[in-house]
C-alpha positions in Angstrom: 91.4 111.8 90.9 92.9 109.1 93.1 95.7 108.7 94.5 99.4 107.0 93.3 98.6 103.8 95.9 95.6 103.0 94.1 96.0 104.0 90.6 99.3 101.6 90.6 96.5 98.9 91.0 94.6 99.3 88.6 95.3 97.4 85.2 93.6 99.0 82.5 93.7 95.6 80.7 91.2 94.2 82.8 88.8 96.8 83.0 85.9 96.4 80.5 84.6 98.8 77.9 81.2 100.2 79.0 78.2 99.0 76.7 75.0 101.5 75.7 73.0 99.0 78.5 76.1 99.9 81.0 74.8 103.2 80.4 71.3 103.0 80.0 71.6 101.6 84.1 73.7 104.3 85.1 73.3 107.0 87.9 73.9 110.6 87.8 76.3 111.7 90.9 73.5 113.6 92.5 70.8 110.3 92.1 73.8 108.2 94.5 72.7 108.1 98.0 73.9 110.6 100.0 76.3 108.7 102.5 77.8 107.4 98.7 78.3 110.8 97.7 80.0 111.8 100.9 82.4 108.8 100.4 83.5 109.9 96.6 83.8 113.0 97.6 86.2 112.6 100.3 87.9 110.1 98.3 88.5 112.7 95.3 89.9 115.3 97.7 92.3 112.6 98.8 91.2 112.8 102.1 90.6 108.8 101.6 93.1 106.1 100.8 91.4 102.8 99.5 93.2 99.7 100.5 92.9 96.4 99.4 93.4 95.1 103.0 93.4 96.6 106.4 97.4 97.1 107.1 98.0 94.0 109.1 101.2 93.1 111.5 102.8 89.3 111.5 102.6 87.9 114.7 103.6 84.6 116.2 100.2 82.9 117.9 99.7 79.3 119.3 96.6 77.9 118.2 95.5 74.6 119.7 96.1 71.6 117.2 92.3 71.2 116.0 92.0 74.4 115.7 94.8 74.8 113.6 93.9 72.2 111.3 90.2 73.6 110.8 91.4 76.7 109.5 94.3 74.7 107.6 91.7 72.9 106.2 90.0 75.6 104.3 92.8 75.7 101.8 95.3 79.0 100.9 94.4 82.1 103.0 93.3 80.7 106.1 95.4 82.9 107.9 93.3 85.6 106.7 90.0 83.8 107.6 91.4 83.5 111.2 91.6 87.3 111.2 88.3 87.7 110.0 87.0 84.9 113.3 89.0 87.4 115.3 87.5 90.9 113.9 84.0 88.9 114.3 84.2 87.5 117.8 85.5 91.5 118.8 82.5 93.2 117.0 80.2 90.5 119.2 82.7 90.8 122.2 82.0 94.9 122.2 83.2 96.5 125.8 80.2 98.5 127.1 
């Protein structure tokens, strides 16, 4: 199951052994919601690639000076939380 782009991301290092209360709270396949089901299903077939990240493109963008230095402000990865301001304002901004 799964394909070569995710499996190279998984370290087996890091993932924890199960415990008999890991288990105890455990669901059968066919007790998952059925939307989940759908998902994992698709996802064995290989119909679905997970991603750690929507593919994104580098672009050159002028941002005014205070703007700039709010998102700077925030520390690493404020590039990534001026895409998410972006991907909100759009979901809000919604063409009829």
């Amino acid at each position: 199951m799964g394909s070569k782009y995710v499996d190279h991301l998984i370290d087996d290092d890091e993932v924890p052994e199960l415990t008999e209360e890991d288990a105890k709270n455990s669901l059968s396949f066919a007790e998952l919601p059925a939307d989940l089901q759908h998902v994992l299903s698709e996802i064995q077939r290989g119909n679905v690639i997970i991603r750690p990240d929507p593919v994104k493109k580098t672009v050159q963008l002028s941002l005014s000076s205070d703007v700039l230095a709010k998102f700077e402000a925030k520390g690493e990865g404020w590039e990534s939380k001026v895409d998410e301001a972006l991907r909100e304002w759009l979901e809000e901004h919604k063409a009829s």
